[in-house]
C-alpha positions in Angstrom: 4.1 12.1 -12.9 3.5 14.4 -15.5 5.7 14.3 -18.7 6.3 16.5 -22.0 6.6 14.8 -25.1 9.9 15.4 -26.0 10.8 14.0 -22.8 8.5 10.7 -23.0 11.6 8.4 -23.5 13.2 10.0 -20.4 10.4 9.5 -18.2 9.6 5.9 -19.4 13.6 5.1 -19.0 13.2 6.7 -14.9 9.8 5.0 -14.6 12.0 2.0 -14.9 12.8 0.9 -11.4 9.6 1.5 -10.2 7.5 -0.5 -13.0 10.3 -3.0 -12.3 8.8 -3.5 -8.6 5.6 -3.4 -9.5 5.8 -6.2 -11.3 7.2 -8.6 -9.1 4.1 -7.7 -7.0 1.1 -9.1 -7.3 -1.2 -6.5 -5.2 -4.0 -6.7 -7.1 -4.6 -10.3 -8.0 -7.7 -12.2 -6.7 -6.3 -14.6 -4.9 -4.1 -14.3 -1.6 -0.8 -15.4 -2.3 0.7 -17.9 -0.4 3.1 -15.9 1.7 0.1 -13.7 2.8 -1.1 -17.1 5.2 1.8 -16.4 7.7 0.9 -12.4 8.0 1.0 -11.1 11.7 -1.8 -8.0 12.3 0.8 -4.9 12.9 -0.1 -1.8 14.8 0.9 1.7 13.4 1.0 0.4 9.8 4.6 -0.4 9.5 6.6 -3.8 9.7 6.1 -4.9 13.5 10.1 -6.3 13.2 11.8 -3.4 11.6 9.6 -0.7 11.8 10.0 -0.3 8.4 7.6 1.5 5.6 5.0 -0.5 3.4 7.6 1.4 0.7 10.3 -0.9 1.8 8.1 -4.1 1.2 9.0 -6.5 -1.3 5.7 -7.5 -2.1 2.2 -6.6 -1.2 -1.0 -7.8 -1.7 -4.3 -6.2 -1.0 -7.8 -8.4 -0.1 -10.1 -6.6 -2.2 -12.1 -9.0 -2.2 -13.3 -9.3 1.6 -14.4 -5.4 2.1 -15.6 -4.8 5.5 -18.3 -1.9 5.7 -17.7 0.6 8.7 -20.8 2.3 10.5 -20.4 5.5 8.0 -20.8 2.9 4.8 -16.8 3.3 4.0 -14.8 0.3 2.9 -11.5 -1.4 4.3 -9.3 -3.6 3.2 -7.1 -5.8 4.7 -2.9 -5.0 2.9 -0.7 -7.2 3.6 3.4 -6.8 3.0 6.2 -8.9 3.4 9.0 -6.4 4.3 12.4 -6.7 3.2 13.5 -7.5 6.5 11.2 -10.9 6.0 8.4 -10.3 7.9 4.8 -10.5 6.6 2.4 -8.0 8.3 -1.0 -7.0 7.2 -2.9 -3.6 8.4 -6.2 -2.2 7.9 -6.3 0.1 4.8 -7.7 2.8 7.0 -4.9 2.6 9.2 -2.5 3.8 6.4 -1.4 7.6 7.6 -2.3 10.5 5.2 0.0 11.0 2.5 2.0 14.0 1.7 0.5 14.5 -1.7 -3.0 14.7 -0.7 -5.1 17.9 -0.1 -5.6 18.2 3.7 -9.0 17.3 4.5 -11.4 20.1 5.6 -11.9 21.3 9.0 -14.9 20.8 11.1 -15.9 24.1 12.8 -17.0 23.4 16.3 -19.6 26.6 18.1 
């Protein structure tokens, strides 16, 4: 989010909510918080109960920590979510769909 000076206040003020949720999270600490221990592996990366978004969660965490190294030399990590509905899931961080804000990626050509 890009903001002008004279509008700094504003933007902090409707930063609010979201800085507000981000804080009750605790996504990047090193250690797996306790409601990550009853976390069911979900398929289609959304809550296996509800169907919901990870953007509904109410927490997340993600194991940085334990990378596992794919044949290309990429890394994934395990996220895990408890959803508002109260179910905990957890997904492979490759498994996360392509967001809308990201460039398209290229095209291989095929002869």
């Amino acid at each position: 989010m890009s903001c002008q000076k004279s509008n700094r206040q504003r933007c902090i003020e409707s930063s609010a909510p979201f800085l507000a949720l981000i804080n009750r999270m605790d996504a990047f600490d090193p250690i797996a918080p306790a409601w990550t221990e009853t976390a069911i592996h979900a398929q289609g990366f959304c809550c296996p109960t509800c169907r919901s978004s990870p953007m509904a969660a109410q927490r997340a965490w993600i194991n940085r920590r334990s990378p596992v190294f794919m044949e290309d030399y990429r890394r994934k990590w395990q996220e895990f979510y408890q959803c508002e509905c109260g179910c905990v899931w957890w997904a492979w961080s490759d498994e996360r769909p392509p967001s809308p804000l990201s460039p398209p990626e290229p095209q291989e050509e095929h002869w």
